[in-house]
N, C-alpha and C positions, 0 to 999 in steps of 0.2 A: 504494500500500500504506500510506502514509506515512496518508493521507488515513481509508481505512479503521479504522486502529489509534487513532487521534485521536477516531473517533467512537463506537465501542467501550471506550476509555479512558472520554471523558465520556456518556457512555450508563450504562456501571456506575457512575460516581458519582452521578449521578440516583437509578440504583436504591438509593445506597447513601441517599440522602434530603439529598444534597449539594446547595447551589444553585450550578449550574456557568453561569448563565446573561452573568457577567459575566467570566469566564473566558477569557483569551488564551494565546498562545502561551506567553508570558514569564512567567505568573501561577505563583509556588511552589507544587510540592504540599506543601512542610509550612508550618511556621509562620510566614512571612512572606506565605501567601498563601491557600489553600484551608484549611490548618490540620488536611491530614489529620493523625493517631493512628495510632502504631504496630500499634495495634488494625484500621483501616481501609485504612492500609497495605497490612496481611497480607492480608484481607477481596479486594483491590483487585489483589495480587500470585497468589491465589490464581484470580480469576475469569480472568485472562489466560493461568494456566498451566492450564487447563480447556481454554480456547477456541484458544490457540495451543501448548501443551506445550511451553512454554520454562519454564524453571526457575531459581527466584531461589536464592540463599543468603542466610544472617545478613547479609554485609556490604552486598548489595546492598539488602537493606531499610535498615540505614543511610543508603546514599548516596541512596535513594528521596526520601526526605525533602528532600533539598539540592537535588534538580532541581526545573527550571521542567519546563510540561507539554510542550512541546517536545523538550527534552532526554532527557524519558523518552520521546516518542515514537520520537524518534532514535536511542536504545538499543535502544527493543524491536525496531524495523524492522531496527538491526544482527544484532542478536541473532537474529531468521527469518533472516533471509539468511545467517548462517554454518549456523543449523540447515540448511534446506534444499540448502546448498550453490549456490543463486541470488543476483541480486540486487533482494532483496526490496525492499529501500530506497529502489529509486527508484516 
């Protein structure tokens, strides 16, 4: 799932006209690293809660910013697995 969400993640920054091509695990999504915008962020939070109907708050776009891409996969894969009640995670 982990794998899935990862490729989905950089698939929509593609589309978002990101170049994700040097892009790892450990790479920041904000300013120490891809340099998303609160703006792309939102953009970015929005196309996941489309495609998976998990749902962010204000603060979680804050800490959006602070994670590596990892990290946010890590969340999101948490985040199905309590929605579904499985475990999505692995």
């Amino acid at each position: 799932m982990k794998d899935q969400l990862r490729e989905f993640v950089l698939d929509t920054l593609r589309e978002m006209n990101y170049d994700v091509s040097d892009v790892e695990g450990d790479t920041d999504l904000g300013p120490a690293g891809l340099d998303l915008e609160s703006l792309a962020l939102a953009d970015l939070a929005v196309q996941i809660e489309d495609k998976y109907q998990i749902k962010f708050g204000d603060d979680d776009m804050e800490a959006l910013a602070l994670m590596t891409l990892d990290e946010f996969v890590d969340a999101l894969a948490e985040r199905l697995s309590v929605a579904s009640g499985s475990d999505a995670a692995s």
